[in-house]
N, C-alpha and C positions, 0 to 999 in steps of 0.2 A: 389498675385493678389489683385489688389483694387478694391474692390465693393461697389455700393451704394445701399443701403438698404431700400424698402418704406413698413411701417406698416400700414393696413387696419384693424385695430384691431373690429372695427365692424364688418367683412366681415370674419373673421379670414384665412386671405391674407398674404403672405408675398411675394414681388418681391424683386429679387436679382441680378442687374447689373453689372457683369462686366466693367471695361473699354472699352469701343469701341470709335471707330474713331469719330464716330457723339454723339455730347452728347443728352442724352434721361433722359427720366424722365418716371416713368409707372403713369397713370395717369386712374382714376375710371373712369368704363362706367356706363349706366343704366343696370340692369339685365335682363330689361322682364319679360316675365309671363310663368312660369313653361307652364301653360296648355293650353300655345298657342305653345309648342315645342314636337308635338308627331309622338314616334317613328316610323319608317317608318316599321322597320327591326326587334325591341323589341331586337335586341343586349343586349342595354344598357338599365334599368328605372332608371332614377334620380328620388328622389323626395323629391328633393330642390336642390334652384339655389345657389349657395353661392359667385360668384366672377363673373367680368367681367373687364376689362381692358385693355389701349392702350397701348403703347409706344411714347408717346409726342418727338416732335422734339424740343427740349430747344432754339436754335437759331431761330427756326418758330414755335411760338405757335399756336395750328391749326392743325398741320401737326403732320402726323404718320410715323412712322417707322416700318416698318414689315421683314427688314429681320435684322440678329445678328451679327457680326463677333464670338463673341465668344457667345455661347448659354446664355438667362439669364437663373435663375432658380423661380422657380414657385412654394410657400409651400401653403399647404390649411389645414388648423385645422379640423378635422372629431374628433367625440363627441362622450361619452358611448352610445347615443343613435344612435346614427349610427352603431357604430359596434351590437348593439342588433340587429338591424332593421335584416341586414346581415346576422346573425349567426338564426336567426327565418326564413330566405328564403334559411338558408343554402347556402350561396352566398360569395362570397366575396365583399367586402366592393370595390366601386369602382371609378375614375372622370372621366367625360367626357366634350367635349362640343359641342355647338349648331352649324353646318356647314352652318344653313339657313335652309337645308332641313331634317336633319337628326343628329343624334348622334353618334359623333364617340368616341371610348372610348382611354385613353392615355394609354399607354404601355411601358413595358421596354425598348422592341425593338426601337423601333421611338421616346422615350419620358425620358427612362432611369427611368422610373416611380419606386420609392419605396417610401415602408411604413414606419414610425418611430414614433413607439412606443414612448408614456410619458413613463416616469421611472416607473409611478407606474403599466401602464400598464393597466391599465383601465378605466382610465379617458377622453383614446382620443390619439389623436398622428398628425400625418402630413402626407399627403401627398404629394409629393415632384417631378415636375416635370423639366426639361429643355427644352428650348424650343431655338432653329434655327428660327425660323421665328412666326409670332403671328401676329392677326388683333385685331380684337375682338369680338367673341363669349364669350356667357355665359357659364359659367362653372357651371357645376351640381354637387352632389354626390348622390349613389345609388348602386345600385347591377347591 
């Protein structure tokens, strides 16, 4: 399978496109303000925002793409200090994002969410989602 590969390396982002019918580009949004996104339901607490992004329609710059043929994939770098934050609330280490009105958090089920460890294993790892369809919400991490 060929994929195109975009590095947000300040954001520590990775989008991973498959070939689809319509060529796309993933393309940065603005993040927002953590503390203008509070939770309705306390589910999820982020706290901090670390990614946000469209799907650019390459043929019409402007334009979004929101639904996939093939899923793309979605990595997001979490830090030793995220995993301390987690292991002090006794939590799991978690992503979610901003619906407009609430937090919803990603999942195996619906999202195929896993985690992947650095080699060393303590420095940090990825989080790693797929996504069917995508707008743009902010993406958080948190417990």
């Amino acid at each position: 399978m060929n994929a195109k590969r975009y590095d947000f390396a300040d954001e520590g982002a990775t989008v991973i496109v498959p070939d689809q019918p319509k060529k796309m580009r993933a393309a940065k949004r603005p993040l927002g303000k953590l503390e203008e996104m509070k939770s309705k339901t306390g589910v999820f607490k982020p706290w901090r925002l670390v990614f946000n992004f469209e799907m650019e329609d390459e043929e019409n710059p402007g334009e979004y793409v929101s639904e996939f043929d093939e899923p793309i994939e979605l990595r997001i770098r979490y830090t030793r200090g995220d995993i301390e934050k987690a292991e002090k609330a006794s939590k799991q280490l978690r992503i979610g994002y901003w619906d407009g009105s609430d937090w919803v958090v990603f999942s195996e089920e619906k999202h195929r969410l896993m985690q992947v460890a650095d080699s060393d294993a303590q420095s940090g790892g990825e989080l790693v989602v797929q996504l069917s369809s995508w707008s743009d919400p902010p993406i958080g991490i948190g417990i």
